[in-house]
Rosetta silent file (secondary structure, phi, psi, omega in degrees, C-alpha in Angstrom):
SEQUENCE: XXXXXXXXXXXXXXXXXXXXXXXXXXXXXXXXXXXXXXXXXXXXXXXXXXXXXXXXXXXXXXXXXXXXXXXXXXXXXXXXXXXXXXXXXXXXXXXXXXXXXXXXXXXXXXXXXXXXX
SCORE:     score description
SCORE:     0.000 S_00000001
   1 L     0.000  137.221  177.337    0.000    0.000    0.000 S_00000001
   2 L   -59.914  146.101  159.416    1.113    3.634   -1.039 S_00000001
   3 L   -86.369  174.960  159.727    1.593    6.328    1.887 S_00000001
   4 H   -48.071  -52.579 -174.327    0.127    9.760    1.174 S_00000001
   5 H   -73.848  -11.594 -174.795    3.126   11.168    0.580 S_00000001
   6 H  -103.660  -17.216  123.422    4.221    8.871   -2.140 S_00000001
   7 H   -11.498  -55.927  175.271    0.815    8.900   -3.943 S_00000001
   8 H   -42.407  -50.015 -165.766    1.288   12.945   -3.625 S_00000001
   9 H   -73.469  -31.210 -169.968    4.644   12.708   -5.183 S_00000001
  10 H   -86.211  -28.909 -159.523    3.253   10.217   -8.151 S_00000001
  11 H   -99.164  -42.102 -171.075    0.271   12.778   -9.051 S_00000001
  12 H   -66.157  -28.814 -159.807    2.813   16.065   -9.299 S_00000001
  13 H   -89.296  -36.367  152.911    5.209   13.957  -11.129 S_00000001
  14 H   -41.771  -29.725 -177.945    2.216   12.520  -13.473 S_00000001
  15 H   -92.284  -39.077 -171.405    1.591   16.270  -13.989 S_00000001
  16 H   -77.676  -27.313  173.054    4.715   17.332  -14.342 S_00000001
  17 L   -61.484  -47.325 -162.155    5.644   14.762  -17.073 S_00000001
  18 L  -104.048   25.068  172.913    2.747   16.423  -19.039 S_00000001
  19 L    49.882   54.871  177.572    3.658   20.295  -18.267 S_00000001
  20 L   -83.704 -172.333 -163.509    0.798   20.896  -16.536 S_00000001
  21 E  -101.046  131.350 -173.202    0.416   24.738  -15.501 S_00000001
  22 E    18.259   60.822 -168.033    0.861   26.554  -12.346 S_00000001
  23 E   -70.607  113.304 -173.927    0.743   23.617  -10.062 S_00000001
  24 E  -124.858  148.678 -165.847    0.184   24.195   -6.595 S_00000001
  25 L  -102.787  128.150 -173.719   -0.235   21.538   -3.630 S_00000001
  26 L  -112.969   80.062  160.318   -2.339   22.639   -0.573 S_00000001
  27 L    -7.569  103.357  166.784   -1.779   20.708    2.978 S_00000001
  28 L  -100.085  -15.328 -168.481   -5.515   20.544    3.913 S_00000001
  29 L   -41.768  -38.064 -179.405   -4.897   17.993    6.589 S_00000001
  30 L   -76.585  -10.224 -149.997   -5.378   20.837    9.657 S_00000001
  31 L  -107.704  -49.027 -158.566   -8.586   22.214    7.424 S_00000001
  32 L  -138.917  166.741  157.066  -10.663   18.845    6.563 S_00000001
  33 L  -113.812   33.945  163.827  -11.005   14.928    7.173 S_00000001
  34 L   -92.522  -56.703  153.882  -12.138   14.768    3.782 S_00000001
  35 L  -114.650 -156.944  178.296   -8.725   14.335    2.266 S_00000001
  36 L  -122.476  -38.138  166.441   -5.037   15.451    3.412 S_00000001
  37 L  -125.859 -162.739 -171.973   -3.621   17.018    0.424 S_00000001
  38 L  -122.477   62.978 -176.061   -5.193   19.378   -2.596 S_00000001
  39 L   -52.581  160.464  170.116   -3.602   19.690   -5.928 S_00000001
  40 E  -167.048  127.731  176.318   -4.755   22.082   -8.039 S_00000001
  41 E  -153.732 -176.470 -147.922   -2.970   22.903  -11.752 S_00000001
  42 E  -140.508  128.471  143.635   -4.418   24.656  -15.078 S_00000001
  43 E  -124.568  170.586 -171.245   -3.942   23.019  -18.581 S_00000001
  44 L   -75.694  -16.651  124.503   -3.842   24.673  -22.134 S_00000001
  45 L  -127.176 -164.196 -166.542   -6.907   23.164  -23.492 S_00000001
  46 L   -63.387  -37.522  179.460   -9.598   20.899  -22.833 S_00000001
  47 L   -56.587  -33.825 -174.172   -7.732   18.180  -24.393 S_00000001
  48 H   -76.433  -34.427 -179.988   -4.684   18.809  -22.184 S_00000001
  49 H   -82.071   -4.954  143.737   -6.661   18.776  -19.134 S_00000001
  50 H   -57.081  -52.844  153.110   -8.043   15.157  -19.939 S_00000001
  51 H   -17.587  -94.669 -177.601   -4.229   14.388  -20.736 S_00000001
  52 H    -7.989  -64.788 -157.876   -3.525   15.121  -17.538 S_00000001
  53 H   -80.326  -55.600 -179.297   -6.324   14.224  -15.458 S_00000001
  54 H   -50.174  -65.781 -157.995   -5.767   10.442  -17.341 S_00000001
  55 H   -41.545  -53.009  170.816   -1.811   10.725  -17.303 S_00000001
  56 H   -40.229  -63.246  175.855   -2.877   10.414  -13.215 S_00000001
  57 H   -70.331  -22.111 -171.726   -4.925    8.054  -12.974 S_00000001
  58 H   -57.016  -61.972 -168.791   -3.398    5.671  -15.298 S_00000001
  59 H   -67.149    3.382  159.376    0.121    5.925  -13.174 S_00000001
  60 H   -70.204  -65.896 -160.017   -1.903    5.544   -9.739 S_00000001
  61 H   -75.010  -20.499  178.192   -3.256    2.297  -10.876 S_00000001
  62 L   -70.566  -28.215 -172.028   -0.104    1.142  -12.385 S_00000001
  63 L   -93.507    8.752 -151.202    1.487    1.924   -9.028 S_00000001
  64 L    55.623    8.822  167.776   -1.775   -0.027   -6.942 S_00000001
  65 L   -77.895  151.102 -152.811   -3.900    2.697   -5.410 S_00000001
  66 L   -96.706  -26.528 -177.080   -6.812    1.328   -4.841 S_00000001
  67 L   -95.877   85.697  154.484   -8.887    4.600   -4.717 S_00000001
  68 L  -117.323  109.587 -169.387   -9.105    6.264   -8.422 S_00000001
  69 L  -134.700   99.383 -160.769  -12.126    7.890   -8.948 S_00000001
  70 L   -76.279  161.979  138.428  -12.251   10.329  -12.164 S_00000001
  71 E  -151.948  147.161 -177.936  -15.175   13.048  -12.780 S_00000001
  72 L    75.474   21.796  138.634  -15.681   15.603  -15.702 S_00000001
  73 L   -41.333  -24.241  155.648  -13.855   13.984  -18.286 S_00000001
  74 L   -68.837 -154.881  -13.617  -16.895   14.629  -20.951 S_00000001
  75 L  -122.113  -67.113  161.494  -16.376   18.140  -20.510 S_00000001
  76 L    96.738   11.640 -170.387  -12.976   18.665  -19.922 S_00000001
  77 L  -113.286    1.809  170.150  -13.069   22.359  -18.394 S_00000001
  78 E  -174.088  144.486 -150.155  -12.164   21.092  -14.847 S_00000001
  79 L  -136.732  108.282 -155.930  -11.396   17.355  -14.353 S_00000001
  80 E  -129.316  139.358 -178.538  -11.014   16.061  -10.598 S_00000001
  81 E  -115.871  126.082 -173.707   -8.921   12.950  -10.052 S_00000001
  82 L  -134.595   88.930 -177.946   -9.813   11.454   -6.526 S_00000001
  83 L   -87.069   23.762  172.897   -6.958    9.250   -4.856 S_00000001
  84 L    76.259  -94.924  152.064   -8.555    9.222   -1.828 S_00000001
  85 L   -43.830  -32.221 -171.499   -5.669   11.024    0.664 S_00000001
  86 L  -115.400  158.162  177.036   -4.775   13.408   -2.691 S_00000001
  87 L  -153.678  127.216 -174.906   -6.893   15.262   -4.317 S_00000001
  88 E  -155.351  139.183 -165.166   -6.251   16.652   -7.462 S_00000001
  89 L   -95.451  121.544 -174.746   -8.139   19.619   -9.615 S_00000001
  90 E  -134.705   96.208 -172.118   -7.465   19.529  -13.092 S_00000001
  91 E  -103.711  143.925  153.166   -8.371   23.152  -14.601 S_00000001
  92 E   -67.708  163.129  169.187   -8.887   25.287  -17.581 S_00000001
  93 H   -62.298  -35.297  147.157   -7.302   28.376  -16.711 S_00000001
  94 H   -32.980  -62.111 -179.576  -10.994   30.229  -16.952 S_00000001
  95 H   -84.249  -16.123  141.712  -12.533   27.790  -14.689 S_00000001
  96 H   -54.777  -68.363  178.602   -9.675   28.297  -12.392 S_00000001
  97 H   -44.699  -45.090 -162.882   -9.979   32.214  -12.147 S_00000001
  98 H   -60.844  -50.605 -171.017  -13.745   31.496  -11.833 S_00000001
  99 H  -110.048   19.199  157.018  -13.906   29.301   -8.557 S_00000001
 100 L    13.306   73.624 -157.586  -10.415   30.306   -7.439 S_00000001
 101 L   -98.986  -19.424  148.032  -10.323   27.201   -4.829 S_00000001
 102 L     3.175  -97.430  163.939   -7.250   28.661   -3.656 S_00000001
 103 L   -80.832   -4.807 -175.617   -8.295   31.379   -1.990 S_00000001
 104 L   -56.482  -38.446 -162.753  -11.627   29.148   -0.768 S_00000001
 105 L   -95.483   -6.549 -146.020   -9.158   27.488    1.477 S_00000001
 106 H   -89.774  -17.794 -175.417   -7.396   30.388    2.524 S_00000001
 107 H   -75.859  -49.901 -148.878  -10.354   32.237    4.729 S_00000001
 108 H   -72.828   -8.081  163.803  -11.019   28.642    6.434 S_00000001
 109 H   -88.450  -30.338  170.164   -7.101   28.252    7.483 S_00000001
 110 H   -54.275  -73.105  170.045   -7.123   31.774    8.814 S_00000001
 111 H    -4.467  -76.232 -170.905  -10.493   30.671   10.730 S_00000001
 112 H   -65.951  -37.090  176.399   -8.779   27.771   12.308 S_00000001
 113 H   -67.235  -41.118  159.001   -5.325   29.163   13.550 S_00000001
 114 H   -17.020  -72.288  163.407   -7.359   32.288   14.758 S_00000001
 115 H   -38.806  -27.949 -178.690   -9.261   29.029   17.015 S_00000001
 116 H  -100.832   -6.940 -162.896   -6.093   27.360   18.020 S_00000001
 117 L   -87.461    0.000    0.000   -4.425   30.449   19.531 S_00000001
């Protein structure tokens, strides 16, 4: 069985093989119990962000995680890959800008240290 962290390291490097665009990783693990971490990256068209969103999943299953669960592959303007512990966002850059999930997390980490102090 995969840890988190090497499942993490297999989805950036799946992305990174296939240039995806402004990839950033979020630690949600203090934030949620839904997952631990949050990818989020942008590709250059719809086609690239199916690339992508596959190029993941393929090399998860090739590697044995047992949790791959694709949605919005027909569409192709935002494409979420679900590895259970990872999470990973697969955007046009438009539907990035739009829901900016970014900043989404960024009020609800303030929230919580604000709570711990």
């Amino acid at each position: 069985m995969m840890t988190t962290e090497k499942i993490r390291l297999l989805a950036i490097q799946a992305l990174d093989d296939l240039q995806a665009i402004d990839l950033v990783c979020i630690d949600v693990q203090p934030l949620t119990s839904i997952t631990d971490f949050m990818i989020i990256c942008s590709g250059r068209s719809t086609r690239h962000v199916k690339s992508l969103a596959d190029n993941v999943a393929m090399k998860a299953k090739e590697q044995g995680v047992t949790r791959v669960h694709v949605e919005g592959e027909n569409d192709g303007e935002w494409v979420l890959v679900d590895l259970g512990d990872v999470v990973i966002h697969v955007m046009m850059p438009t539907t990035r800008a739009f829901y900016s999930l970014e900043e989404l997390w960024e009020p609800i980490k303030e929230l919580r240290e604000q709570g711990q102090s």
